[in-house]
C-alpha positions as CSV (number, residue, x, y, z in Angstrom):
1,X,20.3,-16.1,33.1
2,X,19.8,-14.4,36.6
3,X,22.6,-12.1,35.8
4,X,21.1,-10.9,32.3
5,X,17.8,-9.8,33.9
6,X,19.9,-7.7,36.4
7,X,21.3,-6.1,32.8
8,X,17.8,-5.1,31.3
9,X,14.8,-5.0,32.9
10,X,11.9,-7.3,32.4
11,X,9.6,-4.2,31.4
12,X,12.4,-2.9,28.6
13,X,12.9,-6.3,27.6
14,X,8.8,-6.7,26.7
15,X,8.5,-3.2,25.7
16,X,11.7,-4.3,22.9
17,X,9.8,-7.2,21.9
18,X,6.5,-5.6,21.4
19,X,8.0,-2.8,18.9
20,X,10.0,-5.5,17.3
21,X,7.1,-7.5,16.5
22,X,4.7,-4.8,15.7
23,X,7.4,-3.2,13.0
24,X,7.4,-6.4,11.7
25,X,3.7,-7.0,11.3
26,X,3.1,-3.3,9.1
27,X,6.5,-4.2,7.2
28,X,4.9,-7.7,6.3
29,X,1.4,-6.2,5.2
30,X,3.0,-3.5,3.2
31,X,5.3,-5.6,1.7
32,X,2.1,-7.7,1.0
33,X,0.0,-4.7,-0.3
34,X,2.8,-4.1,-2.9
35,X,2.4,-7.4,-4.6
36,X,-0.6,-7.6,-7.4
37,X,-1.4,-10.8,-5.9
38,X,-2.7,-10.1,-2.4
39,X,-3.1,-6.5,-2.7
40,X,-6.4,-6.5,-0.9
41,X,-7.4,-2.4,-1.3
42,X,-7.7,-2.5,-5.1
43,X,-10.1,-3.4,-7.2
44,X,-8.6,-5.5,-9.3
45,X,-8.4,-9.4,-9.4
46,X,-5.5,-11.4,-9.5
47,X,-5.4,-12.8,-13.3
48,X,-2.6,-15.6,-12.4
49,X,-3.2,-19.3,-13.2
50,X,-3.0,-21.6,-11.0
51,X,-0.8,-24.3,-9.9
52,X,-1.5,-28.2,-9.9
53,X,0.7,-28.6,-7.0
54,X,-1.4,-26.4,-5.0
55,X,-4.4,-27.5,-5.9
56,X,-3.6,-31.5,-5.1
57,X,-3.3,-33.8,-7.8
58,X,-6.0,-34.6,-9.7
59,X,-6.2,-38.1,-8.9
60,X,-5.6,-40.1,-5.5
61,X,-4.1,-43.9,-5.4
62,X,-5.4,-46.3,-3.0
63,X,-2.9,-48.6,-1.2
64,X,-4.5,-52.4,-2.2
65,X,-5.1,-54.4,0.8
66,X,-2.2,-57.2,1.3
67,X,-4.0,-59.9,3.3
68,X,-1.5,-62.2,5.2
């Protein structure tokens, strides 16, 4: 591992990682702004319906007691 820090410096290296990660962040929220759902900047609401397996079922079961 020694030998690969000798190969790129620890300041390239986090300067690397930084730009990687900030590309990816403003690629993520514009591929998010492209979608009707979670386009944030207009003024339209999202007219989808919504799931029951999102919302949790409608009706919870209890586990009966077993006494023993």
């Amino acid at each position: 591992m020694w030998r690969l820090w000798q190969l790129f410096g620890v300041r390239t290296v986090l300067i690397g990682l930084y730009a990687w990660l900030g590309f990816l962040a403003i690629m993520i929220h514009l591929i998010l702004l492209s979608t009707d759902r979670y386009n944030w900047l207009e003024e339209k609401a999202y007219t989808g319906g919504g799931s029951a397996a999102i919302e949790g079922p409608a009706t919870t079961k209890r586990l009966a007691k077993v006494s023993g």
